[in-house]
N, C-alpha and C positions, 0 to 999 in steps of 0.2 A: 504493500500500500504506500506506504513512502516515497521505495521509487517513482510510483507513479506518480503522487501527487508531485514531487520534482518535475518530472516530465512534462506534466501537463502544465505547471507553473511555468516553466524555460519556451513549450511551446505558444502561450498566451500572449505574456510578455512581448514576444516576437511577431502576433499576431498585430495585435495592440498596436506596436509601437509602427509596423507597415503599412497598418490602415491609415494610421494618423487619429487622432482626437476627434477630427471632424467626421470623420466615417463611422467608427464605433459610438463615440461620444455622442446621439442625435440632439438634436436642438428638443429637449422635452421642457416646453412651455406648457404648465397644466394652470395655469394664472385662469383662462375659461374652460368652457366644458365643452370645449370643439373635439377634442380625442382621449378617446380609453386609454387610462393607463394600461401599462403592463405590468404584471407580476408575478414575478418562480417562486417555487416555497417546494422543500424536502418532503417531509411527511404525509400524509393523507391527515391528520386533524388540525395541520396548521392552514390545509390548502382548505378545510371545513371554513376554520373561522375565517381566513382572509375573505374567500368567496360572500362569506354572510357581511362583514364586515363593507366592503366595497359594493357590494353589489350590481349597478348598471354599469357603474361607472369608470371600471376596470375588467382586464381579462387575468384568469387566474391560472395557471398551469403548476400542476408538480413535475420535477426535473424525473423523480421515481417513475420508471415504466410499472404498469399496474402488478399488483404484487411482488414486487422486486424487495428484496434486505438492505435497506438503509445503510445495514453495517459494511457488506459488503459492496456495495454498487461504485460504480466508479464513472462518473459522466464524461463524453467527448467532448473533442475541442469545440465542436460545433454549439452542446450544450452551455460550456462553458461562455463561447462568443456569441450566445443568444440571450444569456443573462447581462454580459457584458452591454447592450442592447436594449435590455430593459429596464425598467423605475424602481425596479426595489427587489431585493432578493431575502425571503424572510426565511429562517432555520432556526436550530439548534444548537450543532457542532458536538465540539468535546468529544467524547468516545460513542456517541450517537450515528454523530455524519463525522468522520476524520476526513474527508476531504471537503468539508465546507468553508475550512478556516483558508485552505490554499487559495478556494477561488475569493475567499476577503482580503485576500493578503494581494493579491494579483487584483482586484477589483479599486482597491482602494482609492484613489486618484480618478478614479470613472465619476460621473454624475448619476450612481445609481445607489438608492437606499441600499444598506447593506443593516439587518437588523439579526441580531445571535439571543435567542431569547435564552438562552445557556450563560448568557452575562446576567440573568436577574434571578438574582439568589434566593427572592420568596418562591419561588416558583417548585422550586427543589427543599424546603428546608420542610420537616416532616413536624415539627410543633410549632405549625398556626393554627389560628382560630379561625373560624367565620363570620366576621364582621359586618352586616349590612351596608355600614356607611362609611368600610377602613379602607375597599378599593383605590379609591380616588387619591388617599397622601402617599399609597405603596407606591401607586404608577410615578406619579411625579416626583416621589422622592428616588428612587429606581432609575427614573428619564436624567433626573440632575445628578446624579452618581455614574452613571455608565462607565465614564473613563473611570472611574476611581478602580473598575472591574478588570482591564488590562487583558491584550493577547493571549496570556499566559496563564490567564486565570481557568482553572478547572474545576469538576466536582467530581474528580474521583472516583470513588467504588457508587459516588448517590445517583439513585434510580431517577433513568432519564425520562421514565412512562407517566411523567404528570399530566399530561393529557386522559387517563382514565378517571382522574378526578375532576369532579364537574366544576367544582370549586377554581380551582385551578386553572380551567380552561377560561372563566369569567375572567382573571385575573392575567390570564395572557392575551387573551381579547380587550383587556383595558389597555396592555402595553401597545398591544399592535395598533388601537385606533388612535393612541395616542403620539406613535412613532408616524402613523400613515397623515393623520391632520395636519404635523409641522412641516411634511413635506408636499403637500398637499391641499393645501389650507383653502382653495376653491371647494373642499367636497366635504370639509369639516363637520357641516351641521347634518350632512346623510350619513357622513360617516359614523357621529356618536347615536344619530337616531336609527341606523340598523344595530348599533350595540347594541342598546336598549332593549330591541325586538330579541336579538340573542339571548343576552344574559337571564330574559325571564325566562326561555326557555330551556338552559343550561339552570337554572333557581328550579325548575319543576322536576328536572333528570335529579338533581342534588336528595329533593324531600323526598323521592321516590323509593332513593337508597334509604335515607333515612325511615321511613315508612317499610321496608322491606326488613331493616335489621332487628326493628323495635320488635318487633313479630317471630324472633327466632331465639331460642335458647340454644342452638348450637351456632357457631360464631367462626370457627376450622376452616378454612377451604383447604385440600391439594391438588397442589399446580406443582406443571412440569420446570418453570423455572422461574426466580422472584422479582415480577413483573408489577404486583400486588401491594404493595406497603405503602401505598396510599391510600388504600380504601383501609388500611387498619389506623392510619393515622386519624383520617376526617368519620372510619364511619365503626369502627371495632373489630374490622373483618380482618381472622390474620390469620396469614397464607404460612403454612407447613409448605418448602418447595425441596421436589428433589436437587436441582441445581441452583448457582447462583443467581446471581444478576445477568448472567451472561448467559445463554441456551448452551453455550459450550463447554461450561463447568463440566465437569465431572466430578460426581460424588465417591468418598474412598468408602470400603467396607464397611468401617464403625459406623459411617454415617449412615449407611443404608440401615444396618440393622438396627439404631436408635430413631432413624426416620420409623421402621417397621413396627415397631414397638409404640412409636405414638399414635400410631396411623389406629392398631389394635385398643389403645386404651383410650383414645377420645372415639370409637365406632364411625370411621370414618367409612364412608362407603361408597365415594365415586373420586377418582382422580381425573382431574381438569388438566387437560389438552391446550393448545390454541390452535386456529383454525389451521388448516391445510397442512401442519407438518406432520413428519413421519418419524415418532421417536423410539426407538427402540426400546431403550431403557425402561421410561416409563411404563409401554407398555407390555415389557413383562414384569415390574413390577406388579401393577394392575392384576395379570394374566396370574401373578404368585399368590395375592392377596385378595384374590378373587373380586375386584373393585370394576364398578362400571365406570367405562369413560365416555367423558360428556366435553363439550370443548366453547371455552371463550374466546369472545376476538378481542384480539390487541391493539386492534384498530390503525396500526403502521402503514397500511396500506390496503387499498379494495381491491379487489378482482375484477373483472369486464364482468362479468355473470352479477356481482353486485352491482353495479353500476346500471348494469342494464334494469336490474331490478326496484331501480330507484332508491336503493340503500344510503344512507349517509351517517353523520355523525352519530344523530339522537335516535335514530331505529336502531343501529347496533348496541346503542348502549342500554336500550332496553329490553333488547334480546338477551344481553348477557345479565340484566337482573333481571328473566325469566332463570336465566343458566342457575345463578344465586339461589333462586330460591330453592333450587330443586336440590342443587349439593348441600345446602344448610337445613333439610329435614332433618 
């Protein structure tokens, strides 16, 4: 991965500087409402909220081919010189997207928003509350910080899945309308009034959870790898996983037979999947302990069959507390 991001950084660079400023660089006057912004964004739930967030008045593309790994994906130069091209390029990074920071590092000198929600530290930090009226000083105190956050700055072993907390998504959809207004400042008043429309609908996905756990005396989920420790922070739900944070942990013997052991003494009885992978491990665990499996989505990205089905954000996440309910019998 390194080398490549080298690579593609040395070929950009090279690109860039042959076109000239004036060829990459377009004259983007959004002063009226004569042309759509444009805007790339990494993940399937950042390209939810940007889409909801902008709405008419921009077009929204993820750089991810549909169900592609984040972790592994690696975009073309062509990718690379189509964001160079456009208004704003919103991610993550960190150990998320490892090649997002190259194309900000290569991008930087462009006239194009470059926004790392991986610089905003409420976002990741697993003891907050839920504030009705504390959004508004995070954003801004967060916005007038940024640089204080640095290149360099990382989060480490902490789980980059904040987007399964609905909490959270309100609170990234406050950064983002509030990064896209400064830049943008003709679509300011559409842009906070499709927040608006958002956030009560990300407020209703939230009480749902809430409504779903009050109602359960088991509390346990098992999952294949720990994706999950958000919904234990905002909502008490806590995930026994056989692997780490990473699908590619591997777990050593004691752990298995100490996972085995809890799995028996709390009567666990369905191990959680996520969609479309093929884990072995897991499921001869499953296949040992005789456990039915059931599977969440992780929502990183949709499939064309989703898509065609008109699936998005807030249907899946209420699929997956259909999923909850049924593993927390």
């Amino acid at each position: 991965m390194k080398k490549f991001v080298f690579l593609i950084s040395f070929i950009l660079v090279f690109i860039l500087a042959s076109c000239g400023s004036d060829t990459v660089s377009k004259d983007k006057d959004h002063s009226s409402e004569s042309e759509p912004i444009e805007i790339f964004t990494t993940l399937y739930p950042l390209e939810f909220l940007v889409e909801k967030i902008v709405g008419d008045t921009g077009e929204v593309t993820s750089i991810l081919p549909t169900g592609a790994d984040a972790h592994t994906y690696e975009p073309s130069v062509k990718t690379i010189v189509d964001i160079a091209e456009s208004d704003a390029f919103i991610f993550i990074g960190h150990q998320m997207e490892p090649y997002a920071h190259s194309i900000e590092d290569t991008l930087k000198d462009e006239d194009v928003l470059l926004l790392s929600l991986g610089k905003y530290d409420q976002l990741f930090q697993h003891e907050i509350e839920h504030e009705e009226d504390g959004h508004d000083n995070e954003t801004d105190e967060a916005h007038e910080n940024e640089g204080d956050h640095g290149e360099g700055h990382q989060h480490g072993d902490q789980d980059p899945h904040f987007w399964l907390d609905p909490v959270r998504m309100i609170e990234a959809g406050e950064i983002i309308t509030d990064r896209l207004s400064h830049k943008f400042p003709a679509y300011k008043d559409e842009y906070e009034k499709n927040f608006q429309e958002l956030q009560s609908e990300l407020e209703q996905l939230d009480q749902q959870f809430k409504e779903l756990i009050q109602n359960k005396n088991r509390k346990t989920i098992l999952v294949a790898h720990a994706a999950y420790g958000y919904w234990e922070s905002r909502y008490g739900i806590q995930q026994l996983s056989v692997r780490g944070l990473s699908s590619s942990q591997e777990p050593s013997q004691k752990e298995l037979e100490e996972m085995a052991r809890e799995i028996q003494e709390k009567e666990i009885t369905f191990m959680i999947l996520e969609q479309n992978t093929d884990d072995r491990l897991t499921k001869m665990i499953a296949e040992e302990l005789e456990l039915d499996i059931i599977h969440l989505h992780n929502l990183s990205s949709l499939t064309d069959k989703e898509l065609n089905q008109n699936k998005d954000y807030i249907t899946i996440m209420k699929d997956n507390i259909n999923v909850l309910d049924q593993a927390l019998q």
